[in-house]
Each structure stands twice: as C-alpha cells, then as structure tokens.
PLY file of the C-alpha trace (Angstrom):
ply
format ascii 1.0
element vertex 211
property float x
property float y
property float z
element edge 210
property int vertex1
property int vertex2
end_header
0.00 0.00 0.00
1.33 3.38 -1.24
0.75 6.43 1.34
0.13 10.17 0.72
-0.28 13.46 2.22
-3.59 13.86 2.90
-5.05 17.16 1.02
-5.33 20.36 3.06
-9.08 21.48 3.48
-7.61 25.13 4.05
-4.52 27.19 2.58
-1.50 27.56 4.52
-2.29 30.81 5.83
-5.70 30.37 7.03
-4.30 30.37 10.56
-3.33 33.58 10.76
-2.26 35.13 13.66
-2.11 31.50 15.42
0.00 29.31 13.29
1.55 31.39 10.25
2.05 30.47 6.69
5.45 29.70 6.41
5.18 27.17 9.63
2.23 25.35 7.82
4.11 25.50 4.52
7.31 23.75 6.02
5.10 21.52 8.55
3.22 20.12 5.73
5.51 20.30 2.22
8.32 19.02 4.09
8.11 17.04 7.17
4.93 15.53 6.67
5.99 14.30 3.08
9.11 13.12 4.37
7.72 10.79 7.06
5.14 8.98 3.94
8.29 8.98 1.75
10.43 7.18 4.45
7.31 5.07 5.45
6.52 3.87 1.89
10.08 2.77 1.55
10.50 1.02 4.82
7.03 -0.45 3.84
8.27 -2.04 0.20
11.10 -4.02 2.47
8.44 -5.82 4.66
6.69 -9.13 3.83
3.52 -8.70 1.59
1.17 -9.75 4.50
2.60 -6.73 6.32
2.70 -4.23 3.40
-0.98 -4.75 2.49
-2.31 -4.36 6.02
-3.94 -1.06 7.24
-1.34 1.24 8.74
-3.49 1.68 12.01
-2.97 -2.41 12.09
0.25 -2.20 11.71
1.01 0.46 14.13
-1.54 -1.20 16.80
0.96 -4.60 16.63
4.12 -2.97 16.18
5.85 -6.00 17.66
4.99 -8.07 14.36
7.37 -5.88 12.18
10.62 -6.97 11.24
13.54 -5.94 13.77
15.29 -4.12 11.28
12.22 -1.67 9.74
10.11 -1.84 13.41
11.48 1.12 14.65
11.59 2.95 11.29
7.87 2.47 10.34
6.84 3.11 14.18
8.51 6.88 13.66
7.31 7.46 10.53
3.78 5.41 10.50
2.83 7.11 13.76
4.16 10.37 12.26
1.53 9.73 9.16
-0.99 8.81 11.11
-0.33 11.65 13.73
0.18 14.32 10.89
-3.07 13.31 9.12
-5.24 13.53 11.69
-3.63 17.38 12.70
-4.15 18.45 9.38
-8.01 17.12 9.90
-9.09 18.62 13.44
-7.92 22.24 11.90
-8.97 25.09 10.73
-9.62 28.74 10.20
-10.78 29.96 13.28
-14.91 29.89 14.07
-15.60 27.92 16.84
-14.15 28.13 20.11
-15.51 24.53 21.99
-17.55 21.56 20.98
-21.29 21.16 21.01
-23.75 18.56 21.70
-22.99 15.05 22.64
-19.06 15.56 22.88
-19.13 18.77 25.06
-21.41 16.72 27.59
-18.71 13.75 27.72
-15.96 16.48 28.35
-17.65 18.23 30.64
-18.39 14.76 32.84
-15.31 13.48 32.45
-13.19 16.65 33.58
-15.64 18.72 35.14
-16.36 21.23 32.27
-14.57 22.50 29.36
-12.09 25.06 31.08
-11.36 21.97 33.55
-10.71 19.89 30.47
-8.27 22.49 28.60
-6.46 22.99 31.48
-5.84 19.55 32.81
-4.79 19.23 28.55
-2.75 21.93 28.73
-0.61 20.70 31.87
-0.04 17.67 30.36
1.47 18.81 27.23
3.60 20.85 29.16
4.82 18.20 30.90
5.91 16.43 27.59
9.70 16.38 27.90
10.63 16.99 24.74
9.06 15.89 21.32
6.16 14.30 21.48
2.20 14.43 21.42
-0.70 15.31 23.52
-4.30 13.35 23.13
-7.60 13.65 23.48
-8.57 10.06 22.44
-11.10 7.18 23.18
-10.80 3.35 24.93
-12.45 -0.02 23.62
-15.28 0.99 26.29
-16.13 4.39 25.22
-14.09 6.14 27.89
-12.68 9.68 27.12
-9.13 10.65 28.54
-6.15 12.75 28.05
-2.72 11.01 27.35
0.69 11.97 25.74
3.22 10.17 23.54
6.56 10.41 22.82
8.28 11.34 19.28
6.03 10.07 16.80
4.01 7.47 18.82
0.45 6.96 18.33
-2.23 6.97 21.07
-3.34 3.46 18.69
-0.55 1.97 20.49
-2.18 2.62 23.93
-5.16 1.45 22.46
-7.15 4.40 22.22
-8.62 6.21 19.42
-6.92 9.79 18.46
-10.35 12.40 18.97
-7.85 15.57 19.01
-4.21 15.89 19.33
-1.52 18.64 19.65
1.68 18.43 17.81
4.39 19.33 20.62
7.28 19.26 18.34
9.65 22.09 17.96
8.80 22.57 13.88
5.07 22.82 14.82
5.37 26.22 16.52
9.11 27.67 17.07
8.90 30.01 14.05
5.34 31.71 15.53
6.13 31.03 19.11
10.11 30.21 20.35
10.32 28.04 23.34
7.16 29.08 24.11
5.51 26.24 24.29
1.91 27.51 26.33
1.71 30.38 24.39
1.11 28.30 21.60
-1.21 25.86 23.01
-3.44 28.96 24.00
-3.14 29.74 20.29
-3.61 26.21 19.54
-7.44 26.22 20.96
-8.87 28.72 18.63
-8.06 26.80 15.20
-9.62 23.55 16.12
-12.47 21.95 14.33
-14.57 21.04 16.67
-17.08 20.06 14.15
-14.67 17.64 13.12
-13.51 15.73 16.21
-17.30 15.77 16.93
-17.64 13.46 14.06
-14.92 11.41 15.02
-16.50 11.26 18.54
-20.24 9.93 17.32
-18.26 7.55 14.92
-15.73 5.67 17.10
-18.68 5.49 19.70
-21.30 3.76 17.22
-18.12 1.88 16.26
-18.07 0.74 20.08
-22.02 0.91 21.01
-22.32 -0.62 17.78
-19.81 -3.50 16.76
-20.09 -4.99 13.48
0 1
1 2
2 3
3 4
4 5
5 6
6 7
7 8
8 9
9 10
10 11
11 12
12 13
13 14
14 15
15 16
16 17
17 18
18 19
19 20
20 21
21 22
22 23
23 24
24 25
25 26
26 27
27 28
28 29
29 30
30 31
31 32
32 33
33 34
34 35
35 36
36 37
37 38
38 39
39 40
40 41
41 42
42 43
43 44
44 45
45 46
46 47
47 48
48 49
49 50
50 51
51 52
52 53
53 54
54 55
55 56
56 57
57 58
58 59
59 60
60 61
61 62
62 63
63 64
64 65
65 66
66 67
67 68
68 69
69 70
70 71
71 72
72 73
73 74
74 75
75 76
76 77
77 78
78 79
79 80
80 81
81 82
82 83
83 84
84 85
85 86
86 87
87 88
88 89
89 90
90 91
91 92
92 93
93 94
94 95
95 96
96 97
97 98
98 99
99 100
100 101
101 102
102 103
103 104
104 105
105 106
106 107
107 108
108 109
109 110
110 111
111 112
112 113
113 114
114 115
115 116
116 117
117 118
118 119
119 120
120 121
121 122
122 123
123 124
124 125
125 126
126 127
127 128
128 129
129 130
130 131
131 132
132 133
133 134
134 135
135 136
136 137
137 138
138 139
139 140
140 141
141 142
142 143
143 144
144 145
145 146
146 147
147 148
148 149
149 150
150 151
151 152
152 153
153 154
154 155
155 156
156 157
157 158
158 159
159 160
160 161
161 162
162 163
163 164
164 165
165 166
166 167
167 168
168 169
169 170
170 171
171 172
172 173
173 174
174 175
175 176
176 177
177 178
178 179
179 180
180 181
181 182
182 183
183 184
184 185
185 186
186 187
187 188
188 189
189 190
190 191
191 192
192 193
193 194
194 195
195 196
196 197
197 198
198 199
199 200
200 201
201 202
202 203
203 204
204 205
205 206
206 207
207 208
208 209
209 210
C-alpha cells in the first residue's frame, strides 16, 4: 500500500495570527511528506502480509514488524498517522468549543470544558521533549487525556486519536520560540470542533455498535 499526504481542506495561511504560513508550509511540504516517503520505503522491504495491512494495524501490533524496519515504520507510520489527523481537526478559526454530545462527555469526564483544557494543557507541558498530547477514546467508550513520545500513536495505547496537539519544535518555534503555552493557548482557537465531533459519534457507534 502506497501512502500520501492527505489534502489540506484550508490554505496555509488560514491560521493567521495563530500558526503562520510559512510554519504550515514547512510543517506540511516538508516534514509531513518526508515521514510517507520514508514510510513507503520502509514499507516495500516488509513481507507482503505486512505491506498490504492497514497502517493503524500495523502500528496497533508494532511488535509483528521486522527488527530491522520496526522502529523505522513506528517513527514514521505514527508520524503519518499523527500528521493526518492534525491536518483534519484544523482550521480557520470559528468555533471556540464543541457542542452537543461531545461537550457533555468532556464536561463529565473533567468537570467542564475550562477543567478539560487545562488539565490538557498541563499535560502537554509536561511532555519532555518531542512528542504528542491526546484527546482520544478506549475499547469501552471512555474519554481521557494522554501523551506520547516522538512520533508514537495513542493506537498503540489502544485508544482512538479524537484531538491531538503536535508538541514538536517545527510545529510552533517560528510563531512562538520556546514558548511552548503560548502556543497551546493559540492552539485552541483553530480547532475543528465540528470535526472531532464526528470522530466522537463515529468511534462510539463503532463501540455501542460492533459490526
């Protein structure tokens, strides 16, 4: 299986004043095509059982992979899969916090929205380094807040990526130097809430729901 870039639903400077252009351009253009290129590679050295699986499959059973690619396609699968979902969950800025069925679930599970961004917001601080914060889902439905390092997915964990914050240096030093809360705070007002909504109601179906 061949991986691409996933098209941009927005231009690159769409994010203005939060993320600038020339971040988005170099975020996108060049380390996000680098990480399918090295992928795809790695990918065309595996067995053909391996190769044809879905990534998310492959990334969930890491352990499976060859010793020599494993590491290789667990920086630069999770760093595809981590990379398309950012590019999903954002956009120009016009809503500020989710509606409906997902805002309830936040708001029970962290005792309301400001609760919920800051008890996010601590977390990615604490991220040593590069890495990722998550809003994601378990097998039971469950909402929570985790982190990853590098390029890991939350699929590895075993949960299911709602919203995530890329806490690498190339994400946000051009807009925002070392620091790093000043561009969470930013981070908030270009997320699609729409979006993660409608990954909310579909992994839950998916759980509430099994086929």
């Amino acid at each position: 299986m061949n991986y691409k870039v996933p098209n941009l639903r927005f231009t690159c400077n769409a994010l203005e004043p939060f993320l600038n252009e020339h971040t988005l351009q170099y975020h996108y253009q060049h380390h996000h095509q680098d990480y399918v290129t090295r992928l795809n590679d790695l990918l065309e050295l595996c067995p053909t059982q391996i190769r044809n699986k879905p990534l998310e499959d492959i990334i969930a059973d890491i352990s499976v992979i060859p010793g020599e690619y494993r590491q290789g396609i667990r920086n630069y699968g999770g760093g595809h899969l981590n990379h398309s979902l950012w590019w999903q969950i954002l956009s120009p800025p016009h809503t500020t916090h989710p509606q409906g069925e997902l805002l309830k679930t936040i708001n029970f599970a962290f005792g309301g929205f400001d609760n919920f961004k800051a008890i996010f917001k601590r977390i990615a601080l604490e991220r040593f380094g590069s890495g990722w914060t998550w809003l994601g889902m378990d097998h039971l439905g469950k909402i929570d807040i985790t982190s990853t390092p590098n390029e890991d997915s939350p699929i590895m964990l075993g949960f299911r990526p709602l919203l995530g914050i890329d806490l690498w240096e190339h994400a946000y030093y051009l807009n925002y130097q070392h620091r790093r809360g000043d561009y969470i705070n930013a981070w908030w007002h270009v997320i699609d809430w729409s979006r993660v909504s409608q990954l909310f109601d579909m992994y839950r179906e998916t759980i509430l729901h099994p086929k």
